[in-house]
SEGUPA-707650 format. One record per residue: residue number from 0; x negated, y negated, z negated of N, C-alpha, C in turn. Coordinates in Angstrom, 1 decimal, m for minus. Layout:
[r NUM,[X,Y,Z],[X,Y,Z],[X,Y,Z]]
...
This chain:
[r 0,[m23.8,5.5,17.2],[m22.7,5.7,16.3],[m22.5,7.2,16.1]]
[r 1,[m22.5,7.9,15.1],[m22.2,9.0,14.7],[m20.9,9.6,14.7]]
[r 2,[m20.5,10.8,14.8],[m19.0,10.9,15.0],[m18.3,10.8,13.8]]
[r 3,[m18.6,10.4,12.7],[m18.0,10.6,11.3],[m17.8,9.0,11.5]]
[r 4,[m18.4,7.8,11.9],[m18.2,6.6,12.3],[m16.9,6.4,13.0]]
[r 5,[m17.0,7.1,14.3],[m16.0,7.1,15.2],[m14.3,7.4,14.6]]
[r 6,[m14.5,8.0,13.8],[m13.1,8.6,13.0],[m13.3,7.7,11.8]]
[r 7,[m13.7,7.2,11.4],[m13.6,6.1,10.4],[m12.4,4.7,10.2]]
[r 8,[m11.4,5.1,9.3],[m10.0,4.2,9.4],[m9.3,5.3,10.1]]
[r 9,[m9.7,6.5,10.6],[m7.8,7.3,11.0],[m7.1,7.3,9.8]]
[r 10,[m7.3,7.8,9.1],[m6.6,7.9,7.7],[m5.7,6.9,7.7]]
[r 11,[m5.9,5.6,8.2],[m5.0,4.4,7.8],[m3.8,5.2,8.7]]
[r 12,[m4.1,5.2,9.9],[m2.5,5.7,10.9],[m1.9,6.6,10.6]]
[r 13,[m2.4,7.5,9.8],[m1.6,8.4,9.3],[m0.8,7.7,7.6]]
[r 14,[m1.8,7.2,7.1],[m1.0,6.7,6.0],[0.2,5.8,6.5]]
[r 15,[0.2,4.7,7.7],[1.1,3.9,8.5],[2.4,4.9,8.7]]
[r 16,[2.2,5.9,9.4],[2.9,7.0,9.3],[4.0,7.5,8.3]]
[r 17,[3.2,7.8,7.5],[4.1,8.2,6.3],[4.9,6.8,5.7]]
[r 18,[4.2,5.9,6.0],[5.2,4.9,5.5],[6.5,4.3,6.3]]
[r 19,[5.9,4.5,7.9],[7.0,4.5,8.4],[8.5,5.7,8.1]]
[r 20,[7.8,6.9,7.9],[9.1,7.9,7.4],[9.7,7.2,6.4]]
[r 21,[9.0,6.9,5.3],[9.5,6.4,4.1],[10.8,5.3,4.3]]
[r 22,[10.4,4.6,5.2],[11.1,3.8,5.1],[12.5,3.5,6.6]]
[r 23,[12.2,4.4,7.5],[13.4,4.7,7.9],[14.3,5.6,7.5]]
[r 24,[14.3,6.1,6.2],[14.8,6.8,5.5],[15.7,6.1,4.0]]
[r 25,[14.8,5.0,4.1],[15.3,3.9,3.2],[16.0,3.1,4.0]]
[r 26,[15.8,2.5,5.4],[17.0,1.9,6.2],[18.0,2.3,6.5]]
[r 27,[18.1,3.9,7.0],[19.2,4.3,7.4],[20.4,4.7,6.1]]
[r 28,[19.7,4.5,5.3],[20.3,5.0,3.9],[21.1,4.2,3.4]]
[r 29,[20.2,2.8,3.5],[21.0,1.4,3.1],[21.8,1.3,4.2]]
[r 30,[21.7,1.3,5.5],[22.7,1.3,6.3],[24.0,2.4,6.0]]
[r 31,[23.6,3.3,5.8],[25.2,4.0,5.0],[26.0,3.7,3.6]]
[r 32,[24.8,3.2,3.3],[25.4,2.5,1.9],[26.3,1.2,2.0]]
[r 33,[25.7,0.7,3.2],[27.0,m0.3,3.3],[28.4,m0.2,4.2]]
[r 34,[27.4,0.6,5.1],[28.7,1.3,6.0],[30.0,1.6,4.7]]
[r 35,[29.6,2.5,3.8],[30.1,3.3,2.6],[30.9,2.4,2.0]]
[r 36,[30.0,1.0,1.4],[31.3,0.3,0.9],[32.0,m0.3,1.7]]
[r 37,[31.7,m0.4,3.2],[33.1,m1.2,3.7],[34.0,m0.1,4.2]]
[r 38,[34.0,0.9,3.9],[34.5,1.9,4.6],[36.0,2.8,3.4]]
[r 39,[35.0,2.3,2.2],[35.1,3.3,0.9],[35.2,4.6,1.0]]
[r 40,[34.1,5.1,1.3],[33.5,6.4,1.3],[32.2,6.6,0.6]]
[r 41,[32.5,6.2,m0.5],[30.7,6.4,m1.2],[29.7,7.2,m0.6]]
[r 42,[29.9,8.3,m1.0],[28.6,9.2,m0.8],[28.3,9.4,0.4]]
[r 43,[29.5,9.3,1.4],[29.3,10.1,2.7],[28.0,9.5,3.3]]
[r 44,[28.6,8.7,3.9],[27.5,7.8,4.9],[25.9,7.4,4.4]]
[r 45,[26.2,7.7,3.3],[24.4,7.1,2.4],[23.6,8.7,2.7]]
[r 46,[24.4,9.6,2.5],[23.6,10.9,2.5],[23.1,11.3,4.2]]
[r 47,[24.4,11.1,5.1],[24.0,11.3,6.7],[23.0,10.0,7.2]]
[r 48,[23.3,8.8,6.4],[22.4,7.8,6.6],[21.0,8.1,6.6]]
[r 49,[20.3,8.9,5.1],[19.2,9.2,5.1],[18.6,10.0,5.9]]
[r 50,[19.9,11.3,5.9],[19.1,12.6,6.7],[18.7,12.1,8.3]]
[r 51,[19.5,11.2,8.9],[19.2,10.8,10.2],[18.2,10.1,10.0]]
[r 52,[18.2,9.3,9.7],[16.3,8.1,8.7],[15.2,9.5,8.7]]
[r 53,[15.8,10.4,8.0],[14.5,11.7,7.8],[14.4,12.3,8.7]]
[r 54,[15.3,12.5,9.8],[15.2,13.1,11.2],[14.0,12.3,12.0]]
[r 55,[14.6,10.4,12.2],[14.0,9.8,13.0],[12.4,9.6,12.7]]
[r 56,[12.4,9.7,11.5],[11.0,9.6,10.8],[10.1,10.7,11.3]]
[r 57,[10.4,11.9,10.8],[10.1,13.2,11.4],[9.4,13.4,12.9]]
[r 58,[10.4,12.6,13.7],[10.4,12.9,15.4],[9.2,12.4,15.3]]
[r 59,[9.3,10.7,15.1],[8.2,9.9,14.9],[6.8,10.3,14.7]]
[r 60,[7.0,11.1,13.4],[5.3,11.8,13.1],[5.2,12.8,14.4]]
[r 61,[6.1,13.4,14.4],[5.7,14.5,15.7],[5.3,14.3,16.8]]
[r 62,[6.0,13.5,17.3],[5.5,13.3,18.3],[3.9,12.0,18.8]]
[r 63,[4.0,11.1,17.6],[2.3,10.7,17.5],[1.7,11.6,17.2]]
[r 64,[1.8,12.8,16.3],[0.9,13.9,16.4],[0.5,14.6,17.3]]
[r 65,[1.7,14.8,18.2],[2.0,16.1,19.3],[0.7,14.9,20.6]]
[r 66,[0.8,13.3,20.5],[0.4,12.7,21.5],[m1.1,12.4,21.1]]
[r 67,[m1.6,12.6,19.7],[m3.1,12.5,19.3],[m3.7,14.1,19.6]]
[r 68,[m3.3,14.6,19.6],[m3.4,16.6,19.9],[m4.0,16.3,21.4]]
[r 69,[m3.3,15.9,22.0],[m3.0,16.6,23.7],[m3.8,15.3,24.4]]
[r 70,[m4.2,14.1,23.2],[m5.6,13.1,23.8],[m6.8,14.1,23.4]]
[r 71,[m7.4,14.7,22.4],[m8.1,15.1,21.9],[m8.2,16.7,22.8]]
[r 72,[m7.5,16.9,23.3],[m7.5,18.5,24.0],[m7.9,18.3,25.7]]
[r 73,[m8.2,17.0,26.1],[m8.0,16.6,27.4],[m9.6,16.2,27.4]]
């Protein structure tokens, strides 16, 4: 098996990745949006909804990054 074999399909985990950001960013978002309308606070909760989604997302990639780094360094 050649090493270009062995790496063959990472791409997919990182594409899984980005979709998980995408979409805890889209959960947390809808989660403020409804917090929002039961609350009646439009904007608020939809915008801290996302940025926290974009935080959690974030960590997410980091730290599978920070944990494929420090296999690959060992």
């Amino acid at each position: 098996m050649t090493p270009a074999q062995k790496h063959e399909g990472s791409g997919y985990e990182y594409f899984g990745m980005s979709l998980n950001f995408a979409i805890a960013i889209l959960l947390f978002g809808a989660g403020g949006w409804f917090l929002d309308g039961w609350v009646h606070t439009r904007p608020l909760f939809t915008i801290i909804g996302a940025f926290v989604g974009g935080f959690a997302g974030f960590m997410s990639i980091y730290y599978r990054v920070k944990k494929d780094i420090d296999a690959k360094g060992r």
